[in-house]
C-alpha positions in Angstrom: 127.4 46.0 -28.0 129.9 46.2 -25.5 130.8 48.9 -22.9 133.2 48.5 -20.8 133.3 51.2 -18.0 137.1 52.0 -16.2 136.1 53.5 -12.8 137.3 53.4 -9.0 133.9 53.6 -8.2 131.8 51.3 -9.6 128.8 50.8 -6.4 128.0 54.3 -8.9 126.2 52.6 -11.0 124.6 50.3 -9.0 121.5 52.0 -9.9 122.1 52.5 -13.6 122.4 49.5 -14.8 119.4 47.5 -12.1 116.7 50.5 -13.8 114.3 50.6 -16.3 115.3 50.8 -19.9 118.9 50.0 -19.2 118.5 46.7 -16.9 116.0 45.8 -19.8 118.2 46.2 -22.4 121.2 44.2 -20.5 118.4 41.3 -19.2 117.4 41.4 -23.4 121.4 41.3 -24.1 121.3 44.1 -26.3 124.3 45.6 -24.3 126.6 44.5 -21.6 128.0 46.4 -19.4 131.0 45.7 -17.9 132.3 47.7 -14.8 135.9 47.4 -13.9 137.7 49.5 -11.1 141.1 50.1 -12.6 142.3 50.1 -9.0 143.2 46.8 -9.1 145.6 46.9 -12.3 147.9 49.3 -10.3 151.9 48.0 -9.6 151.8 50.3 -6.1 152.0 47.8 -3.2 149.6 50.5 -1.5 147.1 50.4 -4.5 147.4 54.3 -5.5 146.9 55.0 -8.7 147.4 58.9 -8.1 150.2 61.2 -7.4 151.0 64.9 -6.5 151.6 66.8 -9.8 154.7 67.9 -11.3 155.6 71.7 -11.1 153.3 71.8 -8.2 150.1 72.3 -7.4 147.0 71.3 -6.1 145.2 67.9 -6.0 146.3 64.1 -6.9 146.9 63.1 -10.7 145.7 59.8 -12.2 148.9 58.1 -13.0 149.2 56.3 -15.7 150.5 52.3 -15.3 147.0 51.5 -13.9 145.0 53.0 -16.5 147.3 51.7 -19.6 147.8 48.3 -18.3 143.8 48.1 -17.6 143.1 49.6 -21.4 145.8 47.3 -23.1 144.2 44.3 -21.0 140.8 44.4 -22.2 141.4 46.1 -25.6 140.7 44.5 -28.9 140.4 45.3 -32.8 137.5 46.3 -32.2 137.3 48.8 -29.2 137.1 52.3 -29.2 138.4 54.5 -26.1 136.7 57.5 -24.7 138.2 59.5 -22.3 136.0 61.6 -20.4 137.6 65.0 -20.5 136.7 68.6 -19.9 138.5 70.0 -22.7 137.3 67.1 -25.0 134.8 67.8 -27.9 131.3 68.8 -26.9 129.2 65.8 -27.0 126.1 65.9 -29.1 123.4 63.2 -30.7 125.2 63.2 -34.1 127.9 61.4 -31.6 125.8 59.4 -29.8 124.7 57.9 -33.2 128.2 57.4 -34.7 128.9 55.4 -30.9 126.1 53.1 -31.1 127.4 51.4 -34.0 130.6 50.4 -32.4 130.9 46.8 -31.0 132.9 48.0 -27.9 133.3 51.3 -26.4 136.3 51.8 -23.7 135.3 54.8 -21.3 137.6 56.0 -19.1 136.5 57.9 -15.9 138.6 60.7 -14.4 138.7 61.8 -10.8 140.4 63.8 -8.8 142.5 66.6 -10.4 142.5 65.3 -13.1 145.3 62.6 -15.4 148.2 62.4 -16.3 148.3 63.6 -20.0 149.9 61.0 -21.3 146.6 59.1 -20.8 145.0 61.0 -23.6 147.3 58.6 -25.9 145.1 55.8 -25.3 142.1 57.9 -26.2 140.2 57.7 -30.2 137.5 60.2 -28.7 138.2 63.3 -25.8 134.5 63.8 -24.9 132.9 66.6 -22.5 129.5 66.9 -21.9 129.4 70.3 -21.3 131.0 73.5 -20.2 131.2 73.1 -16.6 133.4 70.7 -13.6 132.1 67.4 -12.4 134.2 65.6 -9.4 135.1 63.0 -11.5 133.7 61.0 -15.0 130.9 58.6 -13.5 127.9 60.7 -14.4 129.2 61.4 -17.1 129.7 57.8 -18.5 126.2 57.4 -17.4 125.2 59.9 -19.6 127.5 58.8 -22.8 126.0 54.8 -22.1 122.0 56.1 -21.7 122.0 57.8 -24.8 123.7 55.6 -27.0 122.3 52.2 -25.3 118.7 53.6 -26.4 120.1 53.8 -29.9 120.7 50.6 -29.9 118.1 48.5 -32.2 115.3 46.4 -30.3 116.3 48.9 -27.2 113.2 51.5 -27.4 110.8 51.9 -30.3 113.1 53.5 -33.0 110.2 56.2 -33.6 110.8 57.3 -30.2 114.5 58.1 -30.9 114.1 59.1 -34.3 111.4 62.1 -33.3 113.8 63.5 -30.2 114.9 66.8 -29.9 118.0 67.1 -32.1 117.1 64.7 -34.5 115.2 66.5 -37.1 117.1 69.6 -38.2 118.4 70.0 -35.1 115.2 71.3 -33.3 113.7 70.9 -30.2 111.1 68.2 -29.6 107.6 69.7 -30.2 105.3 70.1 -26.9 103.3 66.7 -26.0 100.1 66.4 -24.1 97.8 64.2 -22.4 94.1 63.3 -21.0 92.6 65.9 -19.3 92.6 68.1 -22.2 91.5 71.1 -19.3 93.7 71.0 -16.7 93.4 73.6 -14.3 92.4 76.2 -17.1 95.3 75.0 -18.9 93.8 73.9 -22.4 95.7 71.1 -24.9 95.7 72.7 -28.5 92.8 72.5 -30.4 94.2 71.1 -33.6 96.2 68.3 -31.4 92.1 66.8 -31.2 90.8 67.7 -34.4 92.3 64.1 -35.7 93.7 65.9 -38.7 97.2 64.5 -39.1 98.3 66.6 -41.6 97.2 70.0 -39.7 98.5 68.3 -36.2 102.2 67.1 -38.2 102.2 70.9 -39.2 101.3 72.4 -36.0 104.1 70.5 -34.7 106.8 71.4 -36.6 105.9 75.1 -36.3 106.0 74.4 -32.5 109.5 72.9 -32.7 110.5 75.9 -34.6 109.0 77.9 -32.4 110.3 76.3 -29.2 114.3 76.0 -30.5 113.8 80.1 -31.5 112.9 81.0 -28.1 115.2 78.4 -26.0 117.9 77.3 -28.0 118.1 79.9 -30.9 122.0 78.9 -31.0 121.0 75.3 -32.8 119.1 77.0 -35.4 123.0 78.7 -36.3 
């Protein structure tokens, strides 16, 4: 897989992809990453590639030339274009799934006030990660790549993905322990060292039951 990351900031992810799972999984060309600061596909002798909003109003507004010409640059039969987007569709791991099977994702990162809307042309996906304002759509790619680059086969053991929260039925993850079995007071489960599997595989769906009731009652809807 491809990803292919439009950004005027790409020193961002400087740390992203030189880290753990992700640097493996570039080093083990399971993904590449490609970073491009769409900056330098504007036609402004100044390099902008914002301007003040028609009707008024406050901020700077990603124009579009930059954007399109970068997009219809790199594009090809096989690319699929995100655009990072508060009012996009909430992203979930259904999505992340559907994403790690494409050959090359397109993500566009916003800044600023926001873009012009015309932008949203280019788009196959409007994606938001949640209900709230981020200065612009770095973090979020980060978070878009990390969880579908882990999807990717050979990138993690696929029984570590497949048992996540979300997965199964939409429940939370069960709760997971290790040695000291007394810490502090603070006991691991009895059954969890019994060495009965079926008992333990039991406890631990009742636990993610449990846990998604009390935190996250909203994904049992």
């Amino acid at each position: 897989m491809k990803i292919s990351i439009l950004t005027l900031f790409p020193e961002m992810f400087d740390g992203f992809i030189n880290t753990s799972i992700i640097k493996r999984a570039i080093e083990n060309k399971k993904v590449e990453i490609e970073l491009i600061n769409f900056r330098e596909y504007t036609n402004d002798p100044h390099g902008k590639v914002d301007d003040t909003p028609y009707g008024g109003g406050a901020g700077m507004v990603l124009s579009c030339q930059p954007i399109f010409d970068c997009v219809e640059k790199i594009k090809t039969k096989d690319s699929k274009v995100i655009l990072l987007t508060p009012s996009g569709k909430q992203y979930k791991q259904k999505m992340a799934y559907d994403l790690s099977n494409e050959k090359h994702l397109i993500i566009i990162c916003g800044h600023y006030e926001g873009f012009d809307d015309r932008i949203e042309s280019l788009a196959d996906y409007l994606i938001s990660i949640g209900d709230y304002v981020l200065t612009g759509g770095e973090v979020p790619s980060m978070v878009l790549a990390d969880s579908i680059i882990r999807l990717i086969p050979g990138v993690i053991n696929e029984r570590s993905h497949i048992e996540d929260s979300f997965n199964e039925n939409y429940l939370l993850d069960y709760p997971t322990y290790t040695k000291p079995d007394d810490f502090r007071g603070m006991k691991v489960p009895e059954v969890l060292l019994s060495g009965n599997h079926q008992k333990i595989n039991e406890w631990r769906y009742n636990e993610s039951v449990k846990r998604t009731k009390e935190r996250r009652p909203d994904l049992l809807d």
